[in-house]
C-alpha positions as CSV (number, residue, x, y, z in Angstrom):
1,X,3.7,58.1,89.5
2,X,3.4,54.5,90.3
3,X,0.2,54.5,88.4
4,X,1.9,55.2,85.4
5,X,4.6,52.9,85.8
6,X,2.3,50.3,86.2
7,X,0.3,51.2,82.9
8,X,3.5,51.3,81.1
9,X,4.5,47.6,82.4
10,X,0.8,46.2,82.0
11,X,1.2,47.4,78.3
12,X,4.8,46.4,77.7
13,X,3.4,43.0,78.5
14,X,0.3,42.7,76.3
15,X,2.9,44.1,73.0
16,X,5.2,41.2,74.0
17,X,2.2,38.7,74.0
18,X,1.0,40.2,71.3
19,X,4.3,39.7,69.4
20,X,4.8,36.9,70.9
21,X,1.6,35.4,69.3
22,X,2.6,36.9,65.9
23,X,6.1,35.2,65.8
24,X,4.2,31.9,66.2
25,X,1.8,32.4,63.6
26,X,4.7,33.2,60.9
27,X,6.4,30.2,61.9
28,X,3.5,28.0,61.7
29,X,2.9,29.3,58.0
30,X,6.7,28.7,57.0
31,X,6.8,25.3,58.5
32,X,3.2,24.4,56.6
33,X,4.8,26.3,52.9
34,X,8.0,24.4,53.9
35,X,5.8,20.9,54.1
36,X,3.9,21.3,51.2
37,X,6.6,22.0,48.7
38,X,8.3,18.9,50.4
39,X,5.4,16.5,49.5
40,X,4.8,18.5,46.2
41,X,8.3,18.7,44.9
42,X,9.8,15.8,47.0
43,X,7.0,13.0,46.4
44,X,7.4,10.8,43.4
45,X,5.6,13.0,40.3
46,X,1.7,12.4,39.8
47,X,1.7,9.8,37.0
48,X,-1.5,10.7,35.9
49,X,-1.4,14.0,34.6
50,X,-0.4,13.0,31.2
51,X,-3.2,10.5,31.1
52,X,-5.7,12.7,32.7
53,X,-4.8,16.0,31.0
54,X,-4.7,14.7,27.6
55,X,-1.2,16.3,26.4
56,X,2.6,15.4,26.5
57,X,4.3,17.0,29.8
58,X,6.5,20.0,29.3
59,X,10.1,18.6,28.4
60,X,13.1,20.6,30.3
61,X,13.9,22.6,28.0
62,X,18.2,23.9,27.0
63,X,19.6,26.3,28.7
64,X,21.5,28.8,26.6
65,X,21.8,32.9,26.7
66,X,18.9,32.9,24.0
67,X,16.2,31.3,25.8
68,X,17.6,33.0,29.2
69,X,17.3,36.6,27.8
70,X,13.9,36.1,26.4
71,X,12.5,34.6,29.4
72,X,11.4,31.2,28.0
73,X,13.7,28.8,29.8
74,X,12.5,30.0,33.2
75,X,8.9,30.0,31.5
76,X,9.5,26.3,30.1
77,X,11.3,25.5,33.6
78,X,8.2,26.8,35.4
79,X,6.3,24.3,33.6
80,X,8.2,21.2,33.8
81,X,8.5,22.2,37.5
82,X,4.6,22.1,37.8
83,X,3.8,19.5,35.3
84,X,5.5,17.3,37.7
85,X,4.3,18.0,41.2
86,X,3.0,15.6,43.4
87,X,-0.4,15.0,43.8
88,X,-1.0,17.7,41.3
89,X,-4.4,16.0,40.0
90,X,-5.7,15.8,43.1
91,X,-4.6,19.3,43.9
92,X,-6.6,20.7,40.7
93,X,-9.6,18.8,41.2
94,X,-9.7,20.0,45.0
95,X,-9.3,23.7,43.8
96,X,-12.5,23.1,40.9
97,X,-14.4,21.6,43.6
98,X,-13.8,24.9,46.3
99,X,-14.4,27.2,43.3
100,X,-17.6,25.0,42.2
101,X,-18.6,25.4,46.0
102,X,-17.8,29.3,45.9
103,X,-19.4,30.0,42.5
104,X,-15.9,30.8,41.4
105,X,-15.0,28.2,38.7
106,X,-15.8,27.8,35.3
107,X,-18.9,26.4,36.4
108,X,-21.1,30.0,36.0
109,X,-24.3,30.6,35.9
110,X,-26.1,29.9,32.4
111,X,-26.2,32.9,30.6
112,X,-28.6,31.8,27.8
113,X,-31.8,30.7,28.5
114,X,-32.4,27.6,27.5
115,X,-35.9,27.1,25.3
116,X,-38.0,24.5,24.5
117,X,-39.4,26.0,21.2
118,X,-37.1,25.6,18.4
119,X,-38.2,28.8,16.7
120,X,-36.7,30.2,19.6
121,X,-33.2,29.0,19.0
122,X,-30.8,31.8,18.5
123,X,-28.7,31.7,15.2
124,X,-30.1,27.9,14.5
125,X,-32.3,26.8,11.3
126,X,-34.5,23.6,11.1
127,X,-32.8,20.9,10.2
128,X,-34.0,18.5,7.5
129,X,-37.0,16.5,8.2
130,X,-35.3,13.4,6.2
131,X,-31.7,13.3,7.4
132,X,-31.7,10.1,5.8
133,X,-29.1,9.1,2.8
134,X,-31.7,7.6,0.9
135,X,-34.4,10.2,0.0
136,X,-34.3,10.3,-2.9
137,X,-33.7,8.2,-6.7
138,X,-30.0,8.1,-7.8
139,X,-28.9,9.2,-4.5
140,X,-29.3,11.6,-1.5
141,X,-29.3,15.2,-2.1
142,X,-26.2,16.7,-1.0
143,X,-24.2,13.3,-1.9
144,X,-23.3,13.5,-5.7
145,X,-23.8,10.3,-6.4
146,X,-24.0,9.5,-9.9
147,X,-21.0,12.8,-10.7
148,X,-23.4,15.6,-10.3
149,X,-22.5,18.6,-8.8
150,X,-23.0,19.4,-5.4
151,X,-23.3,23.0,-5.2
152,X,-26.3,24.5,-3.2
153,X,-27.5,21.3,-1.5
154,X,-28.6,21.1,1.8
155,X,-26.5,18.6,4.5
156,X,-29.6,16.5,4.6
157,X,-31.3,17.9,1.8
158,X,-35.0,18.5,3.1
159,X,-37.1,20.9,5.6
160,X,-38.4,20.3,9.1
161,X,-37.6,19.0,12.1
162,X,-38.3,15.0,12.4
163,X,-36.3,11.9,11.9
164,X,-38.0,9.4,9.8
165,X,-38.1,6.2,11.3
166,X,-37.6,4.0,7.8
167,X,-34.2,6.6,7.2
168,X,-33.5,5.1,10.2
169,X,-33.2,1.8,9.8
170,X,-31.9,2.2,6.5
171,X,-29.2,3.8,7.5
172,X,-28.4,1.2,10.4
173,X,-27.3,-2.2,8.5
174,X,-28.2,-5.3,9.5
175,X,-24.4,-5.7,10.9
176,X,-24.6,-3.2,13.0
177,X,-25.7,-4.1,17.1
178,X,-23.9,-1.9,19.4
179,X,-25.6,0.7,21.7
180,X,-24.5,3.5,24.0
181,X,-24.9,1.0,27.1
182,X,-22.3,-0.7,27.8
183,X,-19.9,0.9,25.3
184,X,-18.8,3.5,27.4
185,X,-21.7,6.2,27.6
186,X,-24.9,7.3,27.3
187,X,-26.7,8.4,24.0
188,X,-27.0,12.2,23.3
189,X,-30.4,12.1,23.8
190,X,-30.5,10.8,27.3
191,X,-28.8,14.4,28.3
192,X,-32.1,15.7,28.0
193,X,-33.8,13.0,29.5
194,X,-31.5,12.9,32.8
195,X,-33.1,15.7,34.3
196,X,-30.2,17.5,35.0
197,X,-29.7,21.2,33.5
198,X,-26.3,22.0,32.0
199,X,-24.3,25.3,33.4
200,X,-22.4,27.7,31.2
201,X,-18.6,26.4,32.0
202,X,-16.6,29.2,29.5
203,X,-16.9,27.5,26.3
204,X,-18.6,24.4,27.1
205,X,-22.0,23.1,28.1
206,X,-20.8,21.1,31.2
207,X,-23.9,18.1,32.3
208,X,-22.9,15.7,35.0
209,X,-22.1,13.3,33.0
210,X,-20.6,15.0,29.4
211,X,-18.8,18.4,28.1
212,X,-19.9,19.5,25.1
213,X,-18.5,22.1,22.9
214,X,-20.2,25.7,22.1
215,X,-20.1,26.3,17.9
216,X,-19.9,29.8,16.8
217,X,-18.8,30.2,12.7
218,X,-18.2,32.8,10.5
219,X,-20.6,32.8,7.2
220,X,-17.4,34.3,5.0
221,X,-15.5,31.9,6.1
222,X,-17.0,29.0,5.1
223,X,-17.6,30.3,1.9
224,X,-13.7,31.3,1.8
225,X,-13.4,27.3,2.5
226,X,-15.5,26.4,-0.1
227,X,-13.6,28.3,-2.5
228,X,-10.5,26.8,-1.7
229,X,-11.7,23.2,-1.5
230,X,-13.3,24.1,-5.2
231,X,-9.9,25.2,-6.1
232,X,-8.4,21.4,-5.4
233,X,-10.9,20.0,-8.0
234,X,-10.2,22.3,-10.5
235,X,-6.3,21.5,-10.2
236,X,-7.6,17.5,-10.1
237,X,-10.0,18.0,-13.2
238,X,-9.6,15.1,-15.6
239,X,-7.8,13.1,-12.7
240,X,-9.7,12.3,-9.6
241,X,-12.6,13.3,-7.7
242,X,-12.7,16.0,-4.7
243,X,-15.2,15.5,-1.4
244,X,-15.8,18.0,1.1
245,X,-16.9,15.8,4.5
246,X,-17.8,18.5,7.1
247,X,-18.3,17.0,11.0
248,X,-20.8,18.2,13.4
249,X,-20.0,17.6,16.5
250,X,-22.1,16.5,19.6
251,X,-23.9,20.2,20.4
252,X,-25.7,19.6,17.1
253,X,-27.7,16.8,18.2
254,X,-28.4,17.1,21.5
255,X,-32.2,18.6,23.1
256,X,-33.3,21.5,21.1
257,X,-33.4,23.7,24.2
258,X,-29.9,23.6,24.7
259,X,-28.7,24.5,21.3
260,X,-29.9,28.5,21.9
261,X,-26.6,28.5,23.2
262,X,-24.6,27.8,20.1
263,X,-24.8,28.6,16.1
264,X,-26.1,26.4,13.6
265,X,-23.4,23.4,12.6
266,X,-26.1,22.8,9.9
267,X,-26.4,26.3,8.9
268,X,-22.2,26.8,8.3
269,X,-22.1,23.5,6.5
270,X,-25.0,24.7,4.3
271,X,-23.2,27.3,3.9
272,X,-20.3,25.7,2.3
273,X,-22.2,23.4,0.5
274,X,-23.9,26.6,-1.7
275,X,-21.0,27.7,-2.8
276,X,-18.9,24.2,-3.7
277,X,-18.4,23.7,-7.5
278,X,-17.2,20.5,-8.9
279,X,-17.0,19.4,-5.7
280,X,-19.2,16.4,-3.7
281,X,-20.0,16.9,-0.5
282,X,-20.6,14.1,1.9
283,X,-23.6,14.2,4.1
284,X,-22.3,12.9,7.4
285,X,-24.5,15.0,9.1
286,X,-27.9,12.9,8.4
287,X,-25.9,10.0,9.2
288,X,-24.6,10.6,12.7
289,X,-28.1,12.6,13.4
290,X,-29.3,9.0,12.5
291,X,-27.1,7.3,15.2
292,X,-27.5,9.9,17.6
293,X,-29.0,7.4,20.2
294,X,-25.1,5.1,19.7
295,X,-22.0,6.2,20.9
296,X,-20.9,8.6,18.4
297,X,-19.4,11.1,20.5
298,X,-17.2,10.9,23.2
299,X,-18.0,12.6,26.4
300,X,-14.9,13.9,27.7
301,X,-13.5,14.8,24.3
302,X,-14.7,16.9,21.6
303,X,-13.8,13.9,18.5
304,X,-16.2,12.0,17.5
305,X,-15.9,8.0,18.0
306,X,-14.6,5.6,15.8
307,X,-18.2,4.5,15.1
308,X,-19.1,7.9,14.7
309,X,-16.1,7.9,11.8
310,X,-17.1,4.5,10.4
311,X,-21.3,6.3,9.8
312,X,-19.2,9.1,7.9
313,X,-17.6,6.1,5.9
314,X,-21.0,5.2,5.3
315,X,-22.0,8.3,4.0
316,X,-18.6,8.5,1.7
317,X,-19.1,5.0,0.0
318,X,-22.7,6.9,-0.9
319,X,-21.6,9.4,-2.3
320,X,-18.3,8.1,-4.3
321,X,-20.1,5.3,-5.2
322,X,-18.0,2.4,-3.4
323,X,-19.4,-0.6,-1.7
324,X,-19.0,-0.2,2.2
325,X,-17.7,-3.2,3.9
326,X,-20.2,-3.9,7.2
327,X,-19.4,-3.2,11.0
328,X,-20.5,-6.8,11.3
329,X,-17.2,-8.1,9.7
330,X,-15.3,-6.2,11.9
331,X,-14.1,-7.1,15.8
332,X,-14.2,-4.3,18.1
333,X,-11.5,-3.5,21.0
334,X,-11.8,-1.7,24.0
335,X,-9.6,0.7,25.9
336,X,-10.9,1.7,29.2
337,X,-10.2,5.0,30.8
338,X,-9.7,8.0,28.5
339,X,-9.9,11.7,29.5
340,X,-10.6,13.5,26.4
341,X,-9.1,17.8,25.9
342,X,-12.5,18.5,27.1
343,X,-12.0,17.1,30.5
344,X,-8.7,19.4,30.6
345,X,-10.2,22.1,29.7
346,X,-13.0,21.4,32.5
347,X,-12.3,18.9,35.1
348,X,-15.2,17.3,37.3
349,X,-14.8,14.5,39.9
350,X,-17.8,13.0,38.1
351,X,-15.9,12.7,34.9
352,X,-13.1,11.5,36.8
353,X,-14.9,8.7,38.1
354,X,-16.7,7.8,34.9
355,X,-14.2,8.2,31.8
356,X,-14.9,7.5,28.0
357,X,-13.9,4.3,26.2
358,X,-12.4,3.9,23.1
359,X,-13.3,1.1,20.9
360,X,-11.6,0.6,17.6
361,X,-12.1,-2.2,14.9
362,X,-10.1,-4.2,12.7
363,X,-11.3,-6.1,10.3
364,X,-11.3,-10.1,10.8
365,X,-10.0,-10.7,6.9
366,X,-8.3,-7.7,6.6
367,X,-6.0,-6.2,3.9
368,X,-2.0,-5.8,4.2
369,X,-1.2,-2.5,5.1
370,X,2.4,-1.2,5.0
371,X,1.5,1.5,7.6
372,X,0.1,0.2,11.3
373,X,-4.1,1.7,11.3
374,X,-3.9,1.7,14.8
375,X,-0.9,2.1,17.0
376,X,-1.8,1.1,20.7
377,X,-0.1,3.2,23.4
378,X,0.6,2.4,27.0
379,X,-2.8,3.9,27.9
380,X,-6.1,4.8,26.0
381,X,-5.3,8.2,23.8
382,X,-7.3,9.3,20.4
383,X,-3.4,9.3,19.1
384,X,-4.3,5.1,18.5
385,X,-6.4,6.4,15.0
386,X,-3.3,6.0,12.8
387,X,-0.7,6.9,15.5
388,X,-2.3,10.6,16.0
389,X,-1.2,13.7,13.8
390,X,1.5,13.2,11.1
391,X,2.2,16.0,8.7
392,X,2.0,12.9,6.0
393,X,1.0,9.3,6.7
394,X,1.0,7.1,3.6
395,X,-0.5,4.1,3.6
396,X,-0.2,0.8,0.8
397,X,-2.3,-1.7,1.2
398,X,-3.1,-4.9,-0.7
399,X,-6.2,-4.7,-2.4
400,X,-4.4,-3.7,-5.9
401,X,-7.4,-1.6,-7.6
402,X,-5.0,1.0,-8.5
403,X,-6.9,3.8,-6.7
404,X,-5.6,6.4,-4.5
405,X,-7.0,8.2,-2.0
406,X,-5.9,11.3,-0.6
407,X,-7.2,13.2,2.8
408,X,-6.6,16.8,4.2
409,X,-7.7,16.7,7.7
410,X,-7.7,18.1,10.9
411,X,-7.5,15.6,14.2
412,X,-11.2,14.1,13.4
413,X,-9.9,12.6,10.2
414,X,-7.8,10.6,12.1
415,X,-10.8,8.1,13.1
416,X,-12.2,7.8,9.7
417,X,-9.3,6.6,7.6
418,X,-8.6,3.0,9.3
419,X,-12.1,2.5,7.4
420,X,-10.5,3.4,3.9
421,X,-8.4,0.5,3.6
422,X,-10.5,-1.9,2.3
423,X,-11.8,0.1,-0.8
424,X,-7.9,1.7,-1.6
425,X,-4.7,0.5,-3.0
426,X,-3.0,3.7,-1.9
427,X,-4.1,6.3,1.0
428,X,-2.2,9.2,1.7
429,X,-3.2,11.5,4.5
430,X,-2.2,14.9,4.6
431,X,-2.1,17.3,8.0
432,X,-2.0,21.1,6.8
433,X,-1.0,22.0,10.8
434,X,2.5,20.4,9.7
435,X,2.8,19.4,6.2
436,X,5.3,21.9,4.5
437,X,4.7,20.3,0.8
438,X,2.2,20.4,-1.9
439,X,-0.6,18.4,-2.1
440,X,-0.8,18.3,-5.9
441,X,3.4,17.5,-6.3
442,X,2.6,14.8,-4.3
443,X,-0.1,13.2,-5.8
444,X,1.3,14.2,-9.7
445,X,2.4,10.5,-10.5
446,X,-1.2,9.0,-10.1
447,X,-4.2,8.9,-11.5
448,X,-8.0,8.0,-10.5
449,X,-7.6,9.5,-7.5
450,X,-10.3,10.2,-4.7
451,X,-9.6,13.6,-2.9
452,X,-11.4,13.9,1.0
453,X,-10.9,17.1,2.0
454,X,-12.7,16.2,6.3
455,X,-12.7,18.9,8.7
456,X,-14.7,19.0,12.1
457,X,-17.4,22.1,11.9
458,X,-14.6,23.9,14.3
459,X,-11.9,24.3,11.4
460,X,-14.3,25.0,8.8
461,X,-16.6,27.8,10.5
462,X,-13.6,29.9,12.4
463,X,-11.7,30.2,9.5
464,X,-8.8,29.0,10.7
465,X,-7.7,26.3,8.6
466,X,-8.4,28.2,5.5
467,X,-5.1,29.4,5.1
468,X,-3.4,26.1,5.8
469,X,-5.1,23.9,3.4
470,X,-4.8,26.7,0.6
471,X,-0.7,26.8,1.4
472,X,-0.6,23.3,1.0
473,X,-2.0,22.9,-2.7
């Protein structure tokens, strides 16, 4: 009998331990939960989130018994809550380093093999062997110089796979010094020659020291696009000129081994171009393949850079026929630290550490302009290119030629028209996200007008700006 008493005590003893032992573990995890959402919620909000993440924070939104019965004022609150924690920047790039560590994060495993033969290149064609403007008498292929029509040309009009040195340097004026070094990062080229292999990070090729953007595009789509940007000059016939300026963008012109990964930019801007009619497309494409070796592209952002804009500016003046005005009568200004959308979509400590610059010009005898060309924020933002995305932005300057210029553009336009001003009386930039007018009402009361319809590759290939730009007319 005592034998069993004793049992019963020795185990009474170990649950209350035991018990014991669990009480203190909960308490330790409610006092280190209560901590954290002290210094989270309690510490002064991490300042650089809107810098870092590239996008306005979420604004507390008004409570009333819509927004509470639908659910979006505790999803709103949620997010102005959390947009405003402390340390939150450090806090994300600790969880994409522990899920880098774990083989969790966006950082996967390639799941494309990378190739070194071109031929092998899934859904990619050769490009032209002269991606130069100047191929040919009385203008490039592809640029309409001279008012033909530029249906069925090629971007760089030509076959093969080389860059001709003498394109080259005819395509770089004499103005023109900067470099990738120093100007806040390495030419595209030097990916390939850094040694390090890229990983599949969800939409992105991420390299230590760049994100680039995956293209995919949808052959109806572009020629749906070219259809509707046909559609504008017949509308404009007798009173101004239309311009289809398609950008690549930076997975274009990197090593051929690492474009298996991604469609053709060349092939879905070819694709638009056989199907324009009345319309002059730009050949931007030969010029920034040119100037692959500058800094064209940013690495943290998918835009391209204002000098990229300024060799698309280039390639405009070619093909309307207008007389560039050089780099070399420009100063350049620098804004140090910018985190592109790229870098949001896909933060790295390594971009952290080593963010794009942006450089903009002005010109040193420039024209009056009634509408600022770059509006300089607290910190370095693409939204300096004319104060970032208006539904309309109308510009008057002071040259006094009479001629108007008109742009439909998604967010890469937004570099290129500074460079306008000098060759323009009037330029008025429409944004087909926002603008609830019509193009052709707005632009009734002038005459010898220049139309630039400018979309990245992105809005032309998916399709989705088709509709947009086609309500807008």
């Amino acid at each position: 009998m005592m034998d069993l008493v004793d049992a019963i005590s020795i185990l009474h003893n170990k649950n209350r331990g035991r018990v014991d032992v669990d009480k203190i573990n909960a308490w330790c995890f409610c006092c280190v939960m209560i901590f954290l959402c002290m210094v989270t919620h309690l510490a002064p909000a991490d300042g650089r989130v809107e810098e870092l993440e590239n996008r306005a924070l979420t604004a507390l939104p008004e409570l009333s018994l819509r927004t509470a019965l639908s659910g979006e004022f505790s999803s709103r609150v949620e997010g102005y809550i959390a947009d405003r924690v402390g340390f939150r920047t450090d806090f994300v790039l600790m969880s994409q380093s522990i899920g880098s560590a774990y083989g969790v994060a966006m950082r996967e495993a390639p799941t494309v093999i990378f190739s070194s033969n071109p031929a092998n290149r899934a859904g990619h064609v050769s490009e032209p062997a002269d991606l130069g403007p100047g191929n040919s008498a009385g203008g490039a292929p592809g640029s309409g110089v001279g008012g033909a029509q530029n249906s069925g040309s090629d971007p760089g009009g030509g076959s093969g796979a080389a860059y001709a040195a003498s394109d080259y340097a005819r395509t770089r004026p004499d103005s023109v010094s900067l470099s990738a070094a120093g100007q806040g990062g390495a030419s595209l080229s030097a990916v390939a020659a850094g040694g390090a292999e890229p990983v599949r990070a969800g939409p992105l090729l991420a390299f230590p020291d760049r994100l680039i953007e995956l293209f995919g595009y949808s052959e109806s789509a572009c020629i749906r696009y070219a259809e509707i940007v046909s559609g504008y000059a017949g509308a404009l016939e007798g009173r101004g000129r239309v311009f289809s300026l398609i950008v690549p963008t930076a997975i274009e012109f990197i090593d051929d081994r690492y474009k298996s990964a991604s469609d053709s930019e060349y092939a879905a801007i070819r694709a638009v171009n056989d199907n324009l009619e009345n319309v002059r497309s730009v050949d931007a494409y030969s010029y920034l393949g040119a100037h692959r070796e500058e800094y064209v592209y940013f690495r943290t952002d998918h835009h391209w850079t204002a000098l990229g804009a300024y060799y698309a500016y280039l390639a405009f003046c070619e093909a309307a026929g207008l007389v560039p005005v050089p780099i070399g009568e420009y100063d350049s200004y620098e804004l140090a630290g910018f985190w592109g959308y790229l870098y949001n979509v896909h933060p790295t400590s390594e971009l952290r550490d080593n963010p794009d610059t942006i450089i903009y010009y002005r010109q040193r005898e420039s024209v009056e302009v009634s509408s600022p060309l770059h509006v300089v924020y607290g910190n370095a933002t693409y939204s300096i290119f004319i104060g970032g995305d208006n539904p309309i932005y109308e510009i008057t300057t002071s040259v006094g030629n009479g001629r108007t210029c008109a742009v439909i553009k998604d967010s890469f336009g937004n570099a290129f028209v500074p460079w306008l001003a000098p060759n323009y009386e009037r330029i008025i930039v429409f944004d087909p996200r926002s603008f609830n007018g019509s193009v052709l009402e707005t632009l009734a009361g002038y005459d010898d007008i220049d139309l630039i319809v400018l979309n990245s590759v992105f809005s032309v290939g998916s399709g989705g700006f088709n509709g947009l730009i086609n309500g807008i007319r």
